[in-house]
C-alpha positions as CSV (number, residue, x, y, z in Angstrom):
1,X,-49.4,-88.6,-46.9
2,X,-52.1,-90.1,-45.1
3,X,-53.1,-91.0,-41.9
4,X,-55.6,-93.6,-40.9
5,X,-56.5,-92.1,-37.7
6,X,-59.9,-90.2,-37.5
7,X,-58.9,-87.2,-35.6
8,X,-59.0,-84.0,-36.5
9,X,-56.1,-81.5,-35.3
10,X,-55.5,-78.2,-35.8
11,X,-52.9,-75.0,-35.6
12,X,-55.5,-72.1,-35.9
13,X,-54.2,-69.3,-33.0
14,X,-57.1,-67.1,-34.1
15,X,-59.9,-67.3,-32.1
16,X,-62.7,-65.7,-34.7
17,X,-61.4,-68.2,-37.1
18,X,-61.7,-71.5,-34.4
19,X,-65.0,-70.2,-34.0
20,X,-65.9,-71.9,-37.0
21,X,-65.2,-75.1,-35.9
22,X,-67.6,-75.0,-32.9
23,X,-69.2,-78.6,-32.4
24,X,-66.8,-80.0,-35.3
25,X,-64.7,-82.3,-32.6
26,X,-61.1,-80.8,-33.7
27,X,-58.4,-80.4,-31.1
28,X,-56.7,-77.3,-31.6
29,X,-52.7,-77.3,-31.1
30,X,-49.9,-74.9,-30.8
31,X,-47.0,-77.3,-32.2
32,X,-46.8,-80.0,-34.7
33,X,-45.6,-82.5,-32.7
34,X,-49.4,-82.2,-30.3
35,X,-50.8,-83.1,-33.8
36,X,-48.5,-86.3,-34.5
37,X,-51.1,-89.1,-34.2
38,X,-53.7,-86.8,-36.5
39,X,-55.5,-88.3,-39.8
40,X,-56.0,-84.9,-40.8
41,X,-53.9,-81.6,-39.8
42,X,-55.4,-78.4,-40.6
43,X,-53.1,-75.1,-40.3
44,X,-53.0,-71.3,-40.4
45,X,-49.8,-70.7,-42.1
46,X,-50.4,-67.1,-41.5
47,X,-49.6,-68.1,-37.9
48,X,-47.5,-71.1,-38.1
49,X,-43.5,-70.7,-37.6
50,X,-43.0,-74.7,-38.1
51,X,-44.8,-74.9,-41.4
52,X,-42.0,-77.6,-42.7
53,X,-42.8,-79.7,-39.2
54,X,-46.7,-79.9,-40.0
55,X,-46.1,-80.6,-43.4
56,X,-44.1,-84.0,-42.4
57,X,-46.9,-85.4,-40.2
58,X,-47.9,-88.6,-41.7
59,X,-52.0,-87.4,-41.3
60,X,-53.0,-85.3,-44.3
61,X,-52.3,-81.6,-43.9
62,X,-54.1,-78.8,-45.0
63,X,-52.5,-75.1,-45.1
64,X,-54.2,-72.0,-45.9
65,X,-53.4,-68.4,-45.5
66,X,-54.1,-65.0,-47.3
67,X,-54.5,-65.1,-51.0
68,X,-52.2,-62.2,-51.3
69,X,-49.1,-64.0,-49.3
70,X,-48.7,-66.3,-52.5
71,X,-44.2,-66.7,-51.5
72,X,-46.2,-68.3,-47.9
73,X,-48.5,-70.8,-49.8
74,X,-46.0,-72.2,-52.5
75,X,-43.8,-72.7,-49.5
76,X,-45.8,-74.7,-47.8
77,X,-46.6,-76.3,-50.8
78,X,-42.9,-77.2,-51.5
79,X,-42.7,-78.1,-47.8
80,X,-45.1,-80.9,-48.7
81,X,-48.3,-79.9,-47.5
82,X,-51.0,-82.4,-48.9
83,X,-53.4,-79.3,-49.9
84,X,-52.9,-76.0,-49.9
85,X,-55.1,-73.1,-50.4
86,X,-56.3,-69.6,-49.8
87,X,-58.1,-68.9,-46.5
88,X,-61.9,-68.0,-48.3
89,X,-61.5,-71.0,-50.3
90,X,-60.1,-72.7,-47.2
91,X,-63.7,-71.2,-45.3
92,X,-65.6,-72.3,-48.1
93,X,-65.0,-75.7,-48.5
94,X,-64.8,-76.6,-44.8
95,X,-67.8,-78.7,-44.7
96,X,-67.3,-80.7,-47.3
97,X,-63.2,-81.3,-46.6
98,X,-64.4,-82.7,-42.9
99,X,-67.0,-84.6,-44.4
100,X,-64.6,-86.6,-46.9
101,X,-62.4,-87.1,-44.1
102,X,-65.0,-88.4,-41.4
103,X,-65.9,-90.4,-44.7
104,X,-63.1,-92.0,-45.0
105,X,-61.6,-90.2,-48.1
106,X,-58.0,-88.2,-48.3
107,X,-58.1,-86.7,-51.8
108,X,-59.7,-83.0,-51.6
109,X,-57.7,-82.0,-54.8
């Protein structure tokens, strides 16, 4: 799925993890449906409790969580999440997965 909107929302209750977003320009939401209009959904599943909700936005949706919770991250894979990963690899390739969106691009295979 993929949106054509620019914005950037996300579902990321932990404050020391939003912290990394300061000056990024992402609205932070507590349900899926504040991240309808979205290009690009980014989510905690650690936190989440509507993972199947976020996954059917029509933006692209990203889910991460711990590495360790592996029966979380297949799930939100099956659920449909665009991209799935662990939350250091999720950390790690921040930059570059908001720069391919602001660039226009929705493949971050």
């Amino acid at each position: 799925m993929s949106g054509a909107s620019s914005e950037i929302a996300a579902h990321i209750p932990n404050l020391m993890d939003r912290s990394r977003f300061v000056g990024e320009g992402i609205r932070f939401v507590g349900a899926a449906r504040e991240a309808a209009a979205a290009g690009l959904v980014i989510v905690d599943l650690d936190r989440c409790h509507e993972t199947e909700a976020f996954a059917a936005l029509d933006g692209h949706t990203i889910g991460f969580g711990a590495h360790v919770d592996t029966q979380r991250l297949e799930a939100a894979e099956f659920a449909g999440f665009d991209d799935v990963m662990a939350r250091s690899a999720f950390f790690r390739r921040l930059p570059d997965l908001l720069a391919e969106h602001r660039a226009g691009g929705n493949e971050t295979g």
